[in-house]
C-alpha positions as CSV (number, residue, x, y, z in Angstrom):
1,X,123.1,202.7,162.9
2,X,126.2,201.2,161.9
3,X,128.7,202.3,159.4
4,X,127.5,199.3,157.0
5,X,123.6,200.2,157.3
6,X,124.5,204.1,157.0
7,X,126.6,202.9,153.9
8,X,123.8,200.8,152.1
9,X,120.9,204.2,153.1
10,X,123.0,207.1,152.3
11,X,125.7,206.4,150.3
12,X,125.5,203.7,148.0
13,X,122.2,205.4,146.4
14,X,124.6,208.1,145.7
15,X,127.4,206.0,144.0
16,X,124.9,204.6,142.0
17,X,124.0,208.0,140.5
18,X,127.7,208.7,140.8
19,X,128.9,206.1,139.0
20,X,126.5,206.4,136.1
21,X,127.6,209.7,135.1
22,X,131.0,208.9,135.5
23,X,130.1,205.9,133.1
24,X,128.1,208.2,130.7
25,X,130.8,210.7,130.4
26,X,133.8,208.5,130.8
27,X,135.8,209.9,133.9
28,X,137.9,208.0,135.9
29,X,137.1,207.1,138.9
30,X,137.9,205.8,142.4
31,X,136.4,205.4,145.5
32,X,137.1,203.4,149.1
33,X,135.3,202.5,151.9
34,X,135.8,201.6,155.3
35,X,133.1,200.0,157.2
36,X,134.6,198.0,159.5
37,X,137.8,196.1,160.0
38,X,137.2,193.2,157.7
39,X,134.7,195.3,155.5
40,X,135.4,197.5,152.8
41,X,133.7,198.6,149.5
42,X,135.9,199.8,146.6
43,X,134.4,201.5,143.0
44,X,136.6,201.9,140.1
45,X,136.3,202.7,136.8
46,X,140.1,202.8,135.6
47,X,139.6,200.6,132.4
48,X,141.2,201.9,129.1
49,X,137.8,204.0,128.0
50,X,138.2,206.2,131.1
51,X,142.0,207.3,130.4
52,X,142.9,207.2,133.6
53,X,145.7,208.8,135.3
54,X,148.7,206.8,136.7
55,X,148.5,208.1,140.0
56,X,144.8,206.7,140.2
57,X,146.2,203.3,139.0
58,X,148.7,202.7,141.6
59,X,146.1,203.5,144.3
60,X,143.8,201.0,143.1
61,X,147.0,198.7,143.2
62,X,147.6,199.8,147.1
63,X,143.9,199.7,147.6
64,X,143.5,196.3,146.2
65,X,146.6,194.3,145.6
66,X,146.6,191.4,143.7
């Protein structure tokens, strides 16, 4: 199995659940992944509604600069 078909079985059916309580109770949040190289998948929920910290903000900016 690779790392992206272990990532689309296991672990993205997670996020979603993941990410929906985050949504539903407003926390922050950040996650990364490293598939391959040339593949990555980043979650973030670091708008204004979630209040979140600054050190989560400047790792989205490392994560993902513009």
């Amino acid at each position: 199995m690779t790392k992206e078909e272990a990532y689309d079985k296991e672990i993205a059916p997670l996020m979603t659940r993941i990410i929906a309580v985050c949504q539903a109770n407003k926390i922050a949040a950040l996650c990364d992944f490293a598939l391959d190289d040339d593949l990555k998948c980043t979650t973030s929920l670091l708008t204004d509604e979630y209040d979140p910290p600054d050190s989560m903000l400047a790792a989205l900016r490392h994560l993902k600069p513009r």
